[in-house]
Phi, psi and omega in degrees: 000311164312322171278331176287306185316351187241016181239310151008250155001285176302310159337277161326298202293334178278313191296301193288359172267005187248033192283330201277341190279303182281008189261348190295353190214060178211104171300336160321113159338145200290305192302319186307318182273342171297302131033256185294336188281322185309321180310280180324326187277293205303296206272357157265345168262003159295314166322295168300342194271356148321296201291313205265002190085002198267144182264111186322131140268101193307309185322314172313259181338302219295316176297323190279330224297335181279359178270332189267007171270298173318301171331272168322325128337296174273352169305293156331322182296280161346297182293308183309305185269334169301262187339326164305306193300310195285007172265284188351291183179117195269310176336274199306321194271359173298272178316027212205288177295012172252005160297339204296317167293013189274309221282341197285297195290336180274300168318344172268349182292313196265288157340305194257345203022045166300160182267139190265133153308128179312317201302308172330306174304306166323303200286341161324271167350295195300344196257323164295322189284350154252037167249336173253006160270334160313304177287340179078047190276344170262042170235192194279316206244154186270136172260347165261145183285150168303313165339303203278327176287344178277325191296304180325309219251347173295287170324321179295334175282316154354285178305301183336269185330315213255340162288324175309292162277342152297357180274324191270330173309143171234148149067007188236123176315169167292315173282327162318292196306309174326305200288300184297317215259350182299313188256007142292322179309303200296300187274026168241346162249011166323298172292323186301281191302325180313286187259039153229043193036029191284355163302118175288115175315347195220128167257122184228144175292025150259305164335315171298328190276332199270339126290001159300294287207299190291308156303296170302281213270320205278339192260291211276301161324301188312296168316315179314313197291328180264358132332287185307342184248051174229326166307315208250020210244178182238135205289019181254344155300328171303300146331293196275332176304325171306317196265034160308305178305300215284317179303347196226343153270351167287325221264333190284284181351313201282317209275307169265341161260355192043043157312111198300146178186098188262196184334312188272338164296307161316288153004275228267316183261024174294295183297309169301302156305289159290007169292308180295309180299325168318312177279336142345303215273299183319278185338304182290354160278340180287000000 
């Protein structure tokens, strides 16, 4: 039970580190694709939830809806400006959005006025001083481009928000809150893509095939797989196991586009990983 549930997992975590890989041969706006994935994710896990019989609980939805709306907002949010970042540089806005459990902890410190750990505070620290060895702000020359770190850290404000508010839901399944907020996504950037002209003049089939693709497998398949193992996995497998995804989008940015990144850029996102894990690892034991 455990070994499937952790192949699950690992599954989803591969589909979402390889999005940076395939929006690279994809002419489509960035919205546009978030756009299609919301749809497509939203109307495959409706689909699924057909098949199994399960009965949507509106009453649910209904008590959330003004979280899962926001929710869903940021949800979008998230997609738009990461996919942005990810024409750019899939390394630097990958790591650039992995501040955001950095960015969770403080805000719920200063907001929820939950209690910070001397370690936290640390991992804080650890995680700026690579974030400003990343941008390359103690070098002569900046080696990352600013796309990535501004789209990167835009996204990251998304998640916050999108972490923030799944803290507030009650009483709503895991695929339901998925299913609403997937399609939320869809209509609050609809109007966006619409009258800010991100509709593509030219439709070419491998753009096509390759949101299609992004839609099914990487949103609606991914989620399923990863709903289904995060119940049954321990949350410290959940922890070292995630951060499987940000590492395999550095390794694709570095290895297969040659994205420049020297030393102190390595460094800096060496420093950034372990920080986020660390703090991972802490949560899931508290």
């Amino acid at each position: 039970m455990k070994n499937s549930a952790t192949l699950r997992y690992l599954f989803a975590l591969f589909l979402y580190g390889t999005i940076g890989f395939f929006l690279h041969f994809v002419t489509y706006s960035s919205e546009f694709v978030v756009l299609g994935r919301g749809v497509l994710g939203s109307l495959f896990i409706f689909a699924i939830l057909s098949l199994q019989k399960e009965r949507i609980d509106l009453n649910a939805i209904h008590s959330n809806l003004k979280i899962l709306l926001l929710s869903g907002f940021a949800l979008g949010f998230n997609w738009v400006f990461l996919f942005a970042g990810y024409r750019y540089g899939i390394a630097v806005s990958s790591l650039c959005n992995y501040m955001a459990p950095i960015a969770v902890v403080i805000i719920t410190t200063l907001i929820y006025k939950e209690r910070i750990r001397p370690i936290q505070i640390l991992f804080i620290l650890t995680a700026v001083i690579g974030m400003c060895l990343l941008i390359g702000i103690f070098s002569s020359d900046m080696k990352a481009d600013m796309h990535c770190v501004i789209y990167g850290s835009l996204a990251a404000l998304g998640f916050v928000i999108l972490v923030l508010c799944n803290k507030k839901l009650s009483g709503i399944k895991p695929l339901e809150k998925t299913l609403v907020q997937l399609l939320a996504s869809a209509i609050i950037v609809f109007p966006y893509v619409l009258f800010n002209g991100g509709f593509p003049k030219h439709f070419d089939l491998l753009s096509t095939i390759i949101v299609l693709v992004l839609g099914i497998l990487h949103t609606g398949v991914a989620y399923i797989c990863y709903f289904s193992s995060i119940d049954v996995l321990p949350s410290q497998s959940i922890a070292i196991l995630g951060y499987l995804e940000p590492v395999l989008n550095f390794l694709i940015g570095a290895l297969v586009f040659h994205e420049p990144l020297g030393i102190s850029s390595l460094i800096g996102a060496f420093l950034i990983l372990c920080a986020s894990l660390g703090n991972e690892l802490l949560s899931g034991r508290s």
